[in-house]
N, C-alpha and C positions, 0 to 999 in steps of 0.2 A: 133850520128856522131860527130867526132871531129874536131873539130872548126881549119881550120890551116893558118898561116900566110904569105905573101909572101915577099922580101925581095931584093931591085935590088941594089945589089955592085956596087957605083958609079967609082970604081977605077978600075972596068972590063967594065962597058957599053961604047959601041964604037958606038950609035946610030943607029944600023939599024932600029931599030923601030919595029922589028917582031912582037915581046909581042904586042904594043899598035895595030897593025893592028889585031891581033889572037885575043886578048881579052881587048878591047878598055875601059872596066870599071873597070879594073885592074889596067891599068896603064896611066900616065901623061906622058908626055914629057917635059923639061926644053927648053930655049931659044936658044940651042944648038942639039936638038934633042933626047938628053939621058935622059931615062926612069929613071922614078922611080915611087913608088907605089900608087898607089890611096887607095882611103876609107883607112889610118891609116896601109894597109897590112895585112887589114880583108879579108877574101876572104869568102862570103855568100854559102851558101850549093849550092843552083843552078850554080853557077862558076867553083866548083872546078875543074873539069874536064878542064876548059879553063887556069886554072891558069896551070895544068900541060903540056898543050898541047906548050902553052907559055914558059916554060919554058923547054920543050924539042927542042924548034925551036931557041933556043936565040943560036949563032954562037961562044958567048964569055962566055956561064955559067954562066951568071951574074944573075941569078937567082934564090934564093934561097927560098924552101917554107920549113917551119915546124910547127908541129903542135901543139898547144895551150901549151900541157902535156910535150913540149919540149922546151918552150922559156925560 
């Protein structure tokens, strides 16, 4: 399986917080409520599925995954 990375565009997130609520080991939130990545924007085999779920629920796109073979 390939290893893929997730990726939260600070200059899109508008803090709804979806990702950190869908997939809370994914993502951190700042002092202002906008996400960004947790673990480095490794996303472990078991996640993956949450990292896209997260990032089909994000309202601004700010959410970018790709995979190892693509960084």
């Amino acid at each position: 399986m390939t290893s893929i990375f997730i990726h939260v565009d600070p200059e899109k997130c508008q803090g709804h917080a979806r990702c950190k609520a869908l997939a809370p080991e994914l993502f951190e939130l700042d002092e202002f409520g906008n996400a960004r990545e947790a673990l480095s924007g490794c996303v472990p085999p078991e996640l993956v599925d949450k990292a896209y779920v997260a990032q089909a629920n994000c309202p601004e796109e700010a959410i970018v995954i790709r995979s190892a073979s693509r960084l």
